[in-house]
PQR file of N, CA, C, O and H, with PARSE charges and radii, in Angstrom:
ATOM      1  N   UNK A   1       0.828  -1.185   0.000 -0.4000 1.5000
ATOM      2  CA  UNK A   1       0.000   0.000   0.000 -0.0000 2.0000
ATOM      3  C   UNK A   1       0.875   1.253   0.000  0.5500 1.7000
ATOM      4  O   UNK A   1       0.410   2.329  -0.377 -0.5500 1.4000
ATOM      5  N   UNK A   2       2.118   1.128   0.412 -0.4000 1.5000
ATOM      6  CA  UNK A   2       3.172   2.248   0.681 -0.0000 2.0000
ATOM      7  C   UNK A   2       3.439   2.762  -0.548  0.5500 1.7000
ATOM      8  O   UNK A   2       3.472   3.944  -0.888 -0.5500 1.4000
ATOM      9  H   UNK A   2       2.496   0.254   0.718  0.4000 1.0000
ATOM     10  N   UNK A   3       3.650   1.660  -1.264 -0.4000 1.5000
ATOM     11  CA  UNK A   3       4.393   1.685  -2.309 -0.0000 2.0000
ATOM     12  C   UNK A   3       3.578   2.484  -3.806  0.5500 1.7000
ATOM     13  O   UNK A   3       4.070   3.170  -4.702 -0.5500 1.4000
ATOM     14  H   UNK A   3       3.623   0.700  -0.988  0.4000 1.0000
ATOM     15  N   UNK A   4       2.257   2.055  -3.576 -0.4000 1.5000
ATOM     16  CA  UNK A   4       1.472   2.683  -4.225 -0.0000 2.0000
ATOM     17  C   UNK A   4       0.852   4.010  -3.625  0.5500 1.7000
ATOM     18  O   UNK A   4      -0.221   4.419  -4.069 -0.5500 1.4000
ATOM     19  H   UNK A   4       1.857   1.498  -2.848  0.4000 1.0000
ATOM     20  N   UNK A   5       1.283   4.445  -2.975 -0.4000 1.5000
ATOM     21  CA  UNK A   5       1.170   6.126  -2.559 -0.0000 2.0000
ATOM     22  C   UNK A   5      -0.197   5.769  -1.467  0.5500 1.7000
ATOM     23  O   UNK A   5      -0.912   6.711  -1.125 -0.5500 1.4000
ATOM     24  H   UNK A   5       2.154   4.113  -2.614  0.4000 1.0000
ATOM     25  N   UNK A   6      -0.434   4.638  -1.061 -0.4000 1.5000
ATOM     26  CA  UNK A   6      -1.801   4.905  -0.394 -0.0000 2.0000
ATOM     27  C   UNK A   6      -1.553   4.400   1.237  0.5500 1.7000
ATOM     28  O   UNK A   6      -2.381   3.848   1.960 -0.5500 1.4000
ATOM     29  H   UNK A   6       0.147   3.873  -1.339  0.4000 1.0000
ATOM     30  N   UNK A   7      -0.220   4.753   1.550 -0.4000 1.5000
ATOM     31  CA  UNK A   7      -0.128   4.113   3.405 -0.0000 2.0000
ATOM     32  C   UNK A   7      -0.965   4.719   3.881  0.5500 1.7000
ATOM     33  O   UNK A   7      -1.801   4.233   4.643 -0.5500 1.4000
ATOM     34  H   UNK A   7       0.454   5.201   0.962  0.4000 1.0000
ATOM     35  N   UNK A   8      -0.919   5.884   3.539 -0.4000 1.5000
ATOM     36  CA  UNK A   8      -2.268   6.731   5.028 -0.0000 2.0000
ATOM     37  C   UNK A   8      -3.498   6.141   4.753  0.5500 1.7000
ATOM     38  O   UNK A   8      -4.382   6.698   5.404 -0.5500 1.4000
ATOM     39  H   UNK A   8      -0.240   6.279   2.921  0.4000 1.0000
ATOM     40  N   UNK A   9      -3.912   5.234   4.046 -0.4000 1.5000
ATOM     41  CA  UNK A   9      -5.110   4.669   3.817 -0.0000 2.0000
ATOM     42  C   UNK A   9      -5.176   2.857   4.910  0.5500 1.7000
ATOM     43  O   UNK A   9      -6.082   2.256   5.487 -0.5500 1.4000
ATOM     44  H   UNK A   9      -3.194   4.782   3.517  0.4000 1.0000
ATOM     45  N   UNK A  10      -3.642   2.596   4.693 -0.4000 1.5000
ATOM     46  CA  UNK A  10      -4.144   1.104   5.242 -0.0000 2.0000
ATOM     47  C   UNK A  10      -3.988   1.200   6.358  0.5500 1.7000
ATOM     48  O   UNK A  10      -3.774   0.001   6.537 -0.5500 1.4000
ATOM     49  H   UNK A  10      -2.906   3.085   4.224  0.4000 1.0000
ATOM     50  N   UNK A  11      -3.856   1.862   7.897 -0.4000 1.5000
ATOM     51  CA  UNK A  11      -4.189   2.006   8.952 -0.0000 2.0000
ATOM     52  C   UNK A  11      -5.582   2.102   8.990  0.5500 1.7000
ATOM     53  O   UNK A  11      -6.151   1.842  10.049 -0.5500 1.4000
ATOM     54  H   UNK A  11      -4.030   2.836   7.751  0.4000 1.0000
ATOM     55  N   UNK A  12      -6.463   2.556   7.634 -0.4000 1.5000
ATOM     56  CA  UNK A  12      -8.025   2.637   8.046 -0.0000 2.0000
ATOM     57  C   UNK A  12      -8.515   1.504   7.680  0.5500 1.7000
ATOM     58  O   UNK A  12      -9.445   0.906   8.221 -0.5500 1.4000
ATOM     59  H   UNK A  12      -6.000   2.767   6.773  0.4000 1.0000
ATOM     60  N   UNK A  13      -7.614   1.030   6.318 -0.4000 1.5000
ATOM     61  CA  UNK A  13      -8.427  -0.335   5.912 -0.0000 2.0000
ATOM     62  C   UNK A  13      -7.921  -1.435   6.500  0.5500 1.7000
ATOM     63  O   UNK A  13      -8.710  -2.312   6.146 -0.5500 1.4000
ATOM     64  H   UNK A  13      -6.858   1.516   5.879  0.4000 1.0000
ATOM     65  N   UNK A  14      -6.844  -2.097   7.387 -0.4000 1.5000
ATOM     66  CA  UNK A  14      -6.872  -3.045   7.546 -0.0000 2.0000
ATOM     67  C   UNK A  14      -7.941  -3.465   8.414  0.5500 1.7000
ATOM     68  O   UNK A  14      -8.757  -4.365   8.209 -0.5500 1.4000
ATOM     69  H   UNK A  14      -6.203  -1.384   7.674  0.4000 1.0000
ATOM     70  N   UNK A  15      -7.806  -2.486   9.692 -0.4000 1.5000
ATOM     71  CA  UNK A  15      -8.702  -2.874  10.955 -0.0000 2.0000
ATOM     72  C   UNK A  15     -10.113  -3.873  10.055  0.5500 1.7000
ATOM     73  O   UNK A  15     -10.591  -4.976  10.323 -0.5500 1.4000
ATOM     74  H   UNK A  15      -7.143  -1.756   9.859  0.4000 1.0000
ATOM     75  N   UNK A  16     -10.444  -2.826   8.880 -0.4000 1.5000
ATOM     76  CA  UNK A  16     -12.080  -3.419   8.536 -0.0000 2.0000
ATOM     77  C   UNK A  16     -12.081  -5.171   7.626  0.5500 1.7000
ATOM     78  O   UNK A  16     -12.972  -5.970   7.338 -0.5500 1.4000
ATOM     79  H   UNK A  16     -10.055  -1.930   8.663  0.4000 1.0000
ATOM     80  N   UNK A  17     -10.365  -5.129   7.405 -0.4000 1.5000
ATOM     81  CA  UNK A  17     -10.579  -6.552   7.011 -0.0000 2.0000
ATOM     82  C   UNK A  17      -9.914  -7.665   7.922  0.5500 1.7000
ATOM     83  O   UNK A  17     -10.029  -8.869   7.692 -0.5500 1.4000
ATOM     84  H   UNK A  17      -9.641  -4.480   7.640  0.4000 1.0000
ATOM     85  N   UNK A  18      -9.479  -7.334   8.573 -0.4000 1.5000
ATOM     86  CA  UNK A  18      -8.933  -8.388  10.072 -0.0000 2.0000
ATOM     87  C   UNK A  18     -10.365  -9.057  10.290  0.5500 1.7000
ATOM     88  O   UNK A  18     -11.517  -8.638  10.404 -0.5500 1.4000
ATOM     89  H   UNK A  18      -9.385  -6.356   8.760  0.4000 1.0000
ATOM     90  N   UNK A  19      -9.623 -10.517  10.294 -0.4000 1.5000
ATOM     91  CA  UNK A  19     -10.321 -11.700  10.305 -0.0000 2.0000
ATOM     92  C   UNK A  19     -10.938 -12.112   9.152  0.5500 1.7000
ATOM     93  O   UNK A  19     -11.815 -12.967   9.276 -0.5500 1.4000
ATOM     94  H   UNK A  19      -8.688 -10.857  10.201  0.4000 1.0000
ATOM     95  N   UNK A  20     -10.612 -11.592   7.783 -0.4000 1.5000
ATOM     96  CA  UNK A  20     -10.833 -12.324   6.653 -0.0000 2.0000
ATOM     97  C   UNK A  20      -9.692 -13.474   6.399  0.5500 1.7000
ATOM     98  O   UNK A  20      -9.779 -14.585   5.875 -0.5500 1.4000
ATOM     99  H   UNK A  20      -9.899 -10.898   7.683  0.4000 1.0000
ATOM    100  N   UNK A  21      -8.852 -12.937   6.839 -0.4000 1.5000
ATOM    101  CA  UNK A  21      -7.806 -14.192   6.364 -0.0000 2.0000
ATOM    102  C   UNK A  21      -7.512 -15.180   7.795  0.5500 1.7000
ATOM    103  O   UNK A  21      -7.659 -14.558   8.847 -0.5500 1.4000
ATOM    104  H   UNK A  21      -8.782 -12.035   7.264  0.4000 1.0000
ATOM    105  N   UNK A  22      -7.203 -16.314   7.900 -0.4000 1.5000
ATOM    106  CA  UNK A  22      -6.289 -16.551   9.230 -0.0000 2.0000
ATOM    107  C   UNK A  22      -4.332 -16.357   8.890  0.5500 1.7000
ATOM    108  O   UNK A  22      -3.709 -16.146   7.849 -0.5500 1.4000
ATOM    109  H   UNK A  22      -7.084 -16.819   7.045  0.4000 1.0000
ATOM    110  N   UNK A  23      -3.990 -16.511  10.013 -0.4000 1.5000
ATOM    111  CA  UNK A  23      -2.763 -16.831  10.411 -0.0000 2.0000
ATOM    112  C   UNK A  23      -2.087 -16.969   9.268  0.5500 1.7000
ATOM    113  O   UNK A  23      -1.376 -15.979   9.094 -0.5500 1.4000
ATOM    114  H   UNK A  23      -4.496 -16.682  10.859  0.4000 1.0000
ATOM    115  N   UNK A  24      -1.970 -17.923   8.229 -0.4000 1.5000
ATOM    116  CA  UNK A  24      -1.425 -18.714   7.294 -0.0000 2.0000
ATOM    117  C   UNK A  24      -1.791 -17.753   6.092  0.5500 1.7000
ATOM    118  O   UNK A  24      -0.791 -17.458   5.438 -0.5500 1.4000
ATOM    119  H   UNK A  24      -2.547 -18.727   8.369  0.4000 1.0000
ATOM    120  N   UNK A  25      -2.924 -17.210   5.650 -0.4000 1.5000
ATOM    121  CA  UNK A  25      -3.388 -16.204   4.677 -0.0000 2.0000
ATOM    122  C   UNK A  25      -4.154 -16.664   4.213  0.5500 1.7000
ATOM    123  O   UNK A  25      -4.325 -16.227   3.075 -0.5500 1.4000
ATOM    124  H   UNK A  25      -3.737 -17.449   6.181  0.4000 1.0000
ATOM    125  N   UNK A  26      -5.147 -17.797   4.642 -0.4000 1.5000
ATOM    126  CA  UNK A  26      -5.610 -18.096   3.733 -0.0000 2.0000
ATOM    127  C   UNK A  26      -7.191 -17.841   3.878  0.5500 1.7000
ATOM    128  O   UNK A  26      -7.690 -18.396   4.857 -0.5500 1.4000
ATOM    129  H   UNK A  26      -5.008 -18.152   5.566  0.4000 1.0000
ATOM    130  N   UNK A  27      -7.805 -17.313   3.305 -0.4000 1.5000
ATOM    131  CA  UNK A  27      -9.341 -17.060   3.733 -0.0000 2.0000
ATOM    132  C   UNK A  27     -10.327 -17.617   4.389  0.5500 1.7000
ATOM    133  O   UNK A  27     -10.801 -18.697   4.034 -0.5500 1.4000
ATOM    134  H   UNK A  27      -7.400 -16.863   2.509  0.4000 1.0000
ATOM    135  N   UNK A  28     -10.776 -16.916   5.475 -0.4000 1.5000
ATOM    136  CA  UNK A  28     -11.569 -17.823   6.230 -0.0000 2.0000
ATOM    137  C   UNK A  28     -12.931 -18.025   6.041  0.5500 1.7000
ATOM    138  O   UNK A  28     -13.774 -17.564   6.810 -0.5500 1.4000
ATOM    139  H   UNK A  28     -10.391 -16.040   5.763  0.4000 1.0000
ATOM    140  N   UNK A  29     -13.246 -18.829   4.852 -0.4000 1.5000
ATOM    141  CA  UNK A  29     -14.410 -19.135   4.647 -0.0000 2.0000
ATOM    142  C   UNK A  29     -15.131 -19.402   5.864  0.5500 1.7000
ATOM    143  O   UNK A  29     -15.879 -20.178   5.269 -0.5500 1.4000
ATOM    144  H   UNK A  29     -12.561 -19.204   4.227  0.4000 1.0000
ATOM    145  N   UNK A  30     -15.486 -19.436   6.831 -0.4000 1.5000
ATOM    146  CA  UNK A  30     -16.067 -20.147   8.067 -0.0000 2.0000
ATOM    147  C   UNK A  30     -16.455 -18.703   8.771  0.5500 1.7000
ATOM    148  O   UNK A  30     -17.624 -18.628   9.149 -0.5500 1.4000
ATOM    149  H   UNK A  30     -14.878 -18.805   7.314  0.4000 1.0000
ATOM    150  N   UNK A  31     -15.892 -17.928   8.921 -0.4000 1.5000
ATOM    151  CA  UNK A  31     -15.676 -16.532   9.734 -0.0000 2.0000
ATOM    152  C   UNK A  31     -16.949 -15.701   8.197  0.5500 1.7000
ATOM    153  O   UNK A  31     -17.856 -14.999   8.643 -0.5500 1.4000
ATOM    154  H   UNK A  31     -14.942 -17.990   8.614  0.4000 1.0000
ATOM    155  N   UNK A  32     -16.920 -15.774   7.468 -0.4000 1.5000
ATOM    156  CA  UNK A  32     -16.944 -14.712   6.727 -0.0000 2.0000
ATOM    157  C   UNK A  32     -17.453 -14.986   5.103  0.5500 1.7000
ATOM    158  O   UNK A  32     -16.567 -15.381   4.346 -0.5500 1.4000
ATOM    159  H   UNK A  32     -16.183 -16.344   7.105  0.4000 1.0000
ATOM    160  N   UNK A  33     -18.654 -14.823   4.601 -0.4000 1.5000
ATOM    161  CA  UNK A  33     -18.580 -15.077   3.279 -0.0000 2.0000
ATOM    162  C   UNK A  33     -17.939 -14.532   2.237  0.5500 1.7000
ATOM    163  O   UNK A  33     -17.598 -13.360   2.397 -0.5500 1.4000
ATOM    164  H   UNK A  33     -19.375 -14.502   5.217  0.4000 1.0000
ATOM    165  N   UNK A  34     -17.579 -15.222   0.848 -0.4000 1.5000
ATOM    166  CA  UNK A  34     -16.439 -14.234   0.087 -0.0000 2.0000
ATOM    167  C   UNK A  34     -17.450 -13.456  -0.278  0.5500 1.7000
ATOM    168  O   UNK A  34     -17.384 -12.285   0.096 -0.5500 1.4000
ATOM    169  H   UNK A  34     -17.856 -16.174   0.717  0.4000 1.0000
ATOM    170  N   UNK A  35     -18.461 -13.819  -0.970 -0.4000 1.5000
ATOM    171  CA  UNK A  35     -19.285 -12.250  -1.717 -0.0000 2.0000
ATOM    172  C   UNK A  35     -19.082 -11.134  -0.613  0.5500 1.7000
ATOM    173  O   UNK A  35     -18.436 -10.120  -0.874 -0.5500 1.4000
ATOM    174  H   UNK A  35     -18.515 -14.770  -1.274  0.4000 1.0000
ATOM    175  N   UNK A  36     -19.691 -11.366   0.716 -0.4000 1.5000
ATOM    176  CA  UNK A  36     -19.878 -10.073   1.647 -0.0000 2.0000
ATOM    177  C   UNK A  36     -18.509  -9.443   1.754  0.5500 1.7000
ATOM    178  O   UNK A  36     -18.441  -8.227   1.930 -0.5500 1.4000
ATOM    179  H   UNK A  36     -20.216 -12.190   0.928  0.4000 1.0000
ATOM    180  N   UNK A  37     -17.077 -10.401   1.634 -0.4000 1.5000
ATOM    181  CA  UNK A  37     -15.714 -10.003   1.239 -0.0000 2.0000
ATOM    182  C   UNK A  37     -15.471  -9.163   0.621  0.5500 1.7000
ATOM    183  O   UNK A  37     -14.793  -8.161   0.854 -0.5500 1.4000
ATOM    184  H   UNK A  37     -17.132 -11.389   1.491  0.4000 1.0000
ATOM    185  N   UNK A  38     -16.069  -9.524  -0.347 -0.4000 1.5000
ATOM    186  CA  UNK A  38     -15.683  -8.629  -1.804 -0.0000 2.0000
ATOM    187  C   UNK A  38     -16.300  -7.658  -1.950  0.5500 1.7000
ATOM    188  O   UNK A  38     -15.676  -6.615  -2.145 -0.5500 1.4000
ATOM    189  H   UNK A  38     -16.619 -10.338  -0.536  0.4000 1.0000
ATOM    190  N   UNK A  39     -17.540  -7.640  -1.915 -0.4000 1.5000
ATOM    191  CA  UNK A  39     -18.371  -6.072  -1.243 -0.0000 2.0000
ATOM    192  C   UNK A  39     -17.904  -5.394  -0.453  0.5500 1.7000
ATOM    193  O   UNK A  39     -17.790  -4.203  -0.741 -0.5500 1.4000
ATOM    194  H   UNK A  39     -18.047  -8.487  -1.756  0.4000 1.0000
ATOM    195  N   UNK A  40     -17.409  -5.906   0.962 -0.4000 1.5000
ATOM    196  CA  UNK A  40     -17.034  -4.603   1.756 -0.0000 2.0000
ATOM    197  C   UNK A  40     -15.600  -4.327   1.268  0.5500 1.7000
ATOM    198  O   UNK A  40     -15.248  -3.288   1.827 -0.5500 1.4000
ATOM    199  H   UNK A  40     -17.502  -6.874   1.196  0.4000 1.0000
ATOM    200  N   UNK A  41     -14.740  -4.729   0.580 -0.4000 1.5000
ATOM    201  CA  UNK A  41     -13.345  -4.564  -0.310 -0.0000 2.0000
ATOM    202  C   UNK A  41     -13.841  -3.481  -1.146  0.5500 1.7000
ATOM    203  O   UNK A  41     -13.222  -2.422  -1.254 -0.5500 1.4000
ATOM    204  H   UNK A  41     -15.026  -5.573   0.126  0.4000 1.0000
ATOM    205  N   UNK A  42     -14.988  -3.727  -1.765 -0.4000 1.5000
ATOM    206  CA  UNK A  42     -14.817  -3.076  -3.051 -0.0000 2.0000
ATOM    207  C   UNK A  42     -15.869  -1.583  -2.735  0.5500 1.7000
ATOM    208  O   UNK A  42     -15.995  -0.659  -3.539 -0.5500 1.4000
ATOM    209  H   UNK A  42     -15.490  -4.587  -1.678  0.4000 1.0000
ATOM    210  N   UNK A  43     -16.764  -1.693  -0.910 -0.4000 1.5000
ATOM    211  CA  UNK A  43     -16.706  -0.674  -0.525 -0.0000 2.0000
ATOM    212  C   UNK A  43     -15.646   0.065  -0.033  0.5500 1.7000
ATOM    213  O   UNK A  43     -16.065   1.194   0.222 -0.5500 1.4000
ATOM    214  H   UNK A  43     -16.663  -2.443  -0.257  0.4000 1.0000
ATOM    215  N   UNK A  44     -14.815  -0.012   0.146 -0.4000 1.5000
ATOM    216  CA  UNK A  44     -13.163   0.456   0.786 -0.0000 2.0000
ATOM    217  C   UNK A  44     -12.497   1.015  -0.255  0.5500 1.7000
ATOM    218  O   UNK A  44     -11.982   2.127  -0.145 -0.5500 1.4000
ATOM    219  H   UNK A  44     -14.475  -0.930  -0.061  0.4000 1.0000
ATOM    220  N   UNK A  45     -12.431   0.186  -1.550 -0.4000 1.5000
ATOM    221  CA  UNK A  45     -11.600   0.968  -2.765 -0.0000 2.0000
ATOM    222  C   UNK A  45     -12.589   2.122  -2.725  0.5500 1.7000
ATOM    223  O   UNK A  45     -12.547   3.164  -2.070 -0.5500 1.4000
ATOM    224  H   UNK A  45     -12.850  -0.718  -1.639  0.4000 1.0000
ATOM    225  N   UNK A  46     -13.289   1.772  -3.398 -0.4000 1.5000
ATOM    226  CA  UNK A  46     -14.171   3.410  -3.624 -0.0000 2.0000
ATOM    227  C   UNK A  46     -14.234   4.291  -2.686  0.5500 1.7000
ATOM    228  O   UNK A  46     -14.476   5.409  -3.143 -0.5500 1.4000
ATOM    229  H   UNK A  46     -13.323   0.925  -3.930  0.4000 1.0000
ATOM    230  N   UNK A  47     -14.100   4.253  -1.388 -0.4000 1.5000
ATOM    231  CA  UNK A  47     -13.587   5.515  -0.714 -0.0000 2.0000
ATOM    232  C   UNK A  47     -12.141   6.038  -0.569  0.5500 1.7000
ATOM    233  O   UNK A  47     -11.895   7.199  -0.241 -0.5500 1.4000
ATOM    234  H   UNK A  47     -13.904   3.345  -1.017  0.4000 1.0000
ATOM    235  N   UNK A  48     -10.964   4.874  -0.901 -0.4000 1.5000
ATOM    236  CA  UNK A  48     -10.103   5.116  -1.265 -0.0000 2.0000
ATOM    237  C   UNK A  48     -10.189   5.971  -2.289  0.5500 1.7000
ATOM    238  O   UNK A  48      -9.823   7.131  -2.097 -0.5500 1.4000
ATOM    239  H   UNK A  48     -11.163   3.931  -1.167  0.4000 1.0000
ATOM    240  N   UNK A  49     -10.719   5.549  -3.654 -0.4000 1.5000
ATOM    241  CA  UNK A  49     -10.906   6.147  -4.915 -0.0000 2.0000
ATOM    242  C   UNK A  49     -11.545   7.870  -4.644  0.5500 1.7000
ATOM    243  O   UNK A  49     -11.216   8.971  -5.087 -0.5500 1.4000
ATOM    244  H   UNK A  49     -11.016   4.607  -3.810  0.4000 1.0000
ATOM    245  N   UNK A  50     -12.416   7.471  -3.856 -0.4000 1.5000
ATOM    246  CA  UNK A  50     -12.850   9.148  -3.629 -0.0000 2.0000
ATOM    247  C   UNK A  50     -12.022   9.700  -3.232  0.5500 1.7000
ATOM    248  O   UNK A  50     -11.661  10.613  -3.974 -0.5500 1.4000
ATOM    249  H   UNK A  50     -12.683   6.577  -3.497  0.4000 1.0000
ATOM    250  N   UNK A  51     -11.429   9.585  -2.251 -0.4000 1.5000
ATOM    251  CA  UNK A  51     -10.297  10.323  -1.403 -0.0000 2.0000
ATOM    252  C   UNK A  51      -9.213  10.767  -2.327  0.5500 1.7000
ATOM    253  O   UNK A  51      -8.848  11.938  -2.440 -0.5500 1.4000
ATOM    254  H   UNK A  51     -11.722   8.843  -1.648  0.4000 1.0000
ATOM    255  N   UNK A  52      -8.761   9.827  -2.929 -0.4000 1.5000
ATOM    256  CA  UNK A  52      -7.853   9.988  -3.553 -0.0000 2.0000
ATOM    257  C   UNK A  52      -7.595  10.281  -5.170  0.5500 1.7000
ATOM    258  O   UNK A  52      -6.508  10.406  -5.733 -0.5500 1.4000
ATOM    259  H   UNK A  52      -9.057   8.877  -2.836  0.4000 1.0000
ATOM    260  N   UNK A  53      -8.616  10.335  -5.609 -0.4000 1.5000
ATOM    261  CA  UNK A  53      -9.136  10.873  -7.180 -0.0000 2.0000
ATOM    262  C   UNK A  53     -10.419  11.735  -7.279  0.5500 1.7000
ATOM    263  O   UNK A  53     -10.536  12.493  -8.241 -0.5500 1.4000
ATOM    264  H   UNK A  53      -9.500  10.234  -5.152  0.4000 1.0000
ATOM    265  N   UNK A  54     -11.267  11.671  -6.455 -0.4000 1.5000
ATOM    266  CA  UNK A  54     -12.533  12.202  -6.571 -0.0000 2.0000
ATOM    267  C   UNK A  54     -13.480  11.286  -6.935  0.5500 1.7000
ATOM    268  O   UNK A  54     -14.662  11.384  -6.605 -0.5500 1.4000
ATOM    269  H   UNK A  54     -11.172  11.055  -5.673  0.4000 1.0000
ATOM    270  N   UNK A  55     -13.083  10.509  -7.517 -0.4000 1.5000
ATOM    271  CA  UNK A  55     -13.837   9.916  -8.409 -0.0000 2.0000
ATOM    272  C   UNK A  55     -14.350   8.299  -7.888  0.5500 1.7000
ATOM    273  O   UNK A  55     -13.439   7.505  -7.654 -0.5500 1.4000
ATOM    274  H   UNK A  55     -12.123  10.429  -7.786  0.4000 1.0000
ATOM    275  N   UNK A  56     -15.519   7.913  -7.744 -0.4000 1.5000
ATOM    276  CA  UNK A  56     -15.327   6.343  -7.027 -0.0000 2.0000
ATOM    277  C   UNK A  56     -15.708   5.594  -8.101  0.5500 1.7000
ATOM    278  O   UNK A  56     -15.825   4.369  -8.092 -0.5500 1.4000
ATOM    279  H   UNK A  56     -16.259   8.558  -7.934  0.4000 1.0000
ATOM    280  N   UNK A  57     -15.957   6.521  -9.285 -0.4000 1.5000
ATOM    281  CA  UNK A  57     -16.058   4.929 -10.350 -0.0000 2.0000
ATOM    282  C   UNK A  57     -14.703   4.060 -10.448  0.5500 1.7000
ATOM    283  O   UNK A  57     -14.747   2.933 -10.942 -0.5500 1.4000
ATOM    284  H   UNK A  57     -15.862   7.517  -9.292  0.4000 1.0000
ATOM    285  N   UNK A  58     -13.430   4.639  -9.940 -0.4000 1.5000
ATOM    286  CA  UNK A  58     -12.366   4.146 -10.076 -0.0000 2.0000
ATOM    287  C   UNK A  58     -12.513   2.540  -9.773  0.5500 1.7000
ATOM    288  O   UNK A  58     -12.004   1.607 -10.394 -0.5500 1.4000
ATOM    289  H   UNK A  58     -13.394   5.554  -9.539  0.4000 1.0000
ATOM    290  N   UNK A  59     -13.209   2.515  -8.840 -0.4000 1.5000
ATOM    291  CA  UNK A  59     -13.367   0.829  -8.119 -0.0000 2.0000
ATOM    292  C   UNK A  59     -14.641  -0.146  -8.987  0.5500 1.7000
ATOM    293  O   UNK A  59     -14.971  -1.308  -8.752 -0.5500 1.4000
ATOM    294  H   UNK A  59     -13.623   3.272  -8.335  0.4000 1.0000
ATOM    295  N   UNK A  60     -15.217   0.868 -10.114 -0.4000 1.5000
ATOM    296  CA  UNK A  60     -16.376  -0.276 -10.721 -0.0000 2.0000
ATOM    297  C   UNK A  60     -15.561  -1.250 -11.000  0.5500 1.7000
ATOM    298  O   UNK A  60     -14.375  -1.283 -11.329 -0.5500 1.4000
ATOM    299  H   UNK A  60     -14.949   1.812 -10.304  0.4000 1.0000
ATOM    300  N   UNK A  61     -16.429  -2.107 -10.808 -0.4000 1.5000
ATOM    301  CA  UNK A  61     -16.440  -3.318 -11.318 -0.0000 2.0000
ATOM    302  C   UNK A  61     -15.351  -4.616 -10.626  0.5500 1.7000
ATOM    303  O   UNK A  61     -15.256  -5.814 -10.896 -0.5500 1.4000
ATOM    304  H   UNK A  61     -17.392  -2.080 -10.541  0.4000 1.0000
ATOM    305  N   UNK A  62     -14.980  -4.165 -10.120 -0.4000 1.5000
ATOM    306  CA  UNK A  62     -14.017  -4.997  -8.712 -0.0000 2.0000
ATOM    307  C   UNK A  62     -14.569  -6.186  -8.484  0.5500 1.7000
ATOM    308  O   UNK A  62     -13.957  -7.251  -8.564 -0.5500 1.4000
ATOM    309  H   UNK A  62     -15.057  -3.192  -9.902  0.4000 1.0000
ATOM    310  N   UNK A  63     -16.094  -6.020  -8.103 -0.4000 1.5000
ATOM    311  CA  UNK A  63     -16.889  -7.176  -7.184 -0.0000 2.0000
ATOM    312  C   UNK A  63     -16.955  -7.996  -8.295  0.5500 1.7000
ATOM    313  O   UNK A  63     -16.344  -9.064  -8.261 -0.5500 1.4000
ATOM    314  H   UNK A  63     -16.591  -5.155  -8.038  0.4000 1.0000
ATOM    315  N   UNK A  64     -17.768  -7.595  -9.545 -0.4000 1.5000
ATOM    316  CA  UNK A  64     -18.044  -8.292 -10.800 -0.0000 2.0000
ATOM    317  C   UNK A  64     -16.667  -9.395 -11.276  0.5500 1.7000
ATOM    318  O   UNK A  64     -16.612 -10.622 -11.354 -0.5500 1.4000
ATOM    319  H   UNK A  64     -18.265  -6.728  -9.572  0.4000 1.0000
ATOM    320  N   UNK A  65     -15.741  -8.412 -11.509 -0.4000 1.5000
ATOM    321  CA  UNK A  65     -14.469  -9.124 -11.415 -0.0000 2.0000
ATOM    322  C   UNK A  65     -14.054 -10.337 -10.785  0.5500 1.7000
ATOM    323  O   UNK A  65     -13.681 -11.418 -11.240 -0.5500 1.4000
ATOM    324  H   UNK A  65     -15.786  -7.415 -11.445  0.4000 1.0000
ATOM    325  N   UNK A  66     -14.184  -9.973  -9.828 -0.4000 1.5000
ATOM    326  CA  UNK A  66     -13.679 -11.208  -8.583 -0.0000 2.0000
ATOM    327  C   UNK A  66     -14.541 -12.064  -8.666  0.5500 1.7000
ATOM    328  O   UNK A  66     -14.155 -13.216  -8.465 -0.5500 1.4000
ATOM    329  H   UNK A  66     -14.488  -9.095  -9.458  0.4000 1.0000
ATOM    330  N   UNK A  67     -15.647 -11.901  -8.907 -0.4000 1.5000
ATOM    331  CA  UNK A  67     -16.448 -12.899  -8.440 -0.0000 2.0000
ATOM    332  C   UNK A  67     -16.558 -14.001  -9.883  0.5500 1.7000
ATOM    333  O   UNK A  67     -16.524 -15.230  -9.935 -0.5500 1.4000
ATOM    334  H   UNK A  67     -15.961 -10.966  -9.070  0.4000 1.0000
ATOM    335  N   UNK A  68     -16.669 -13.190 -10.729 -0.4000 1.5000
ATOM    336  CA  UNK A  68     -16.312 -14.003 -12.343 -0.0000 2.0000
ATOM    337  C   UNK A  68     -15.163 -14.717 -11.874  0.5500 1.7000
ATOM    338  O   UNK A  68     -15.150 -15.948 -11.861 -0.5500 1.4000
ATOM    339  H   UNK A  68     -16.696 -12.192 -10.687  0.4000 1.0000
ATOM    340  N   UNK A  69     -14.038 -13.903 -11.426 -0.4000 1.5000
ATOM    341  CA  UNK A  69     -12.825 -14.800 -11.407 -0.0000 2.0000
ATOM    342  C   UNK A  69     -13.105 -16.076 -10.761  0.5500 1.7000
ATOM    343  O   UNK A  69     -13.142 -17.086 -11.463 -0.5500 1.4000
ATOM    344  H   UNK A  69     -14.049 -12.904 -11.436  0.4000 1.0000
ATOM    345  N   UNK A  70     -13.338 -16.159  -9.307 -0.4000 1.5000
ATOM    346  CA  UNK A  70     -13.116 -16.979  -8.588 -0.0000 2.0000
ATOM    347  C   UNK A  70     -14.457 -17.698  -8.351  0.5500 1.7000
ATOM    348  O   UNK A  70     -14.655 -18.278  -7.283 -0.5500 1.4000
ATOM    349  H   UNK A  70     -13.308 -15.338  -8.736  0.4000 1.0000
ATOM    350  N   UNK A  71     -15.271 -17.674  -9.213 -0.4000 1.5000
ATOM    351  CA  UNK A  71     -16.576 -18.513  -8.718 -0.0000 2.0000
ATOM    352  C   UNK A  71     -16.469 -20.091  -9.675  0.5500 1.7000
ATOM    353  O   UNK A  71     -17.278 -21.011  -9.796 -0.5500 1.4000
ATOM    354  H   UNK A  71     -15.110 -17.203 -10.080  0.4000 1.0000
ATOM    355  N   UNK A  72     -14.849 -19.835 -10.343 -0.4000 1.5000
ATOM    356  CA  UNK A  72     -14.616 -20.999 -10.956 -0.0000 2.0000
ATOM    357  C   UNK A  72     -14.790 -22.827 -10.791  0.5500 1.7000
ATOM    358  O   UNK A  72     -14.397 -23.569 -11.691 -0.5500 1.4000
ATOM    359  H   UNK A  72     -14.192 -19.087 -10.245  0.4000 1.0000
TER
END
């Protein structure tokens, strides 16, 4: 996140995704569904996106994305 100019952002976003992953990284299906995952992710970019462009279409299509991807 540093690296991409957005650290002052992941002190706000991690807190809201702690406990999606465990220990190991790997997603905790059990804790957490992925759709509701990927929704509140892809609510987070877009306020990133606002904040930081104005603009929150920056984050369309994220959820659509992911979920095409990985509903394989």
């Amino acid at each position: 996140m540093g690296q991409l100019g957005l650290g002052s952002q992941f002190g706000r976003l991690a807190p809201r995704l702690d406990g999606a992953f465990r220990a190991d990284g790997v997603f905790a299906h059990d804790r957490l569904r992925f759709v509701d995952f990927v929704d509140d992710v892809e609510d987070l970019l877009e306020d990133v996106a606002w904040q930081e462009q104005g603009d929150k279409k920056a984050a369309d299509g994220f959820e659509e994305f992911m979920l095409r991807h990985y509903s394989g």
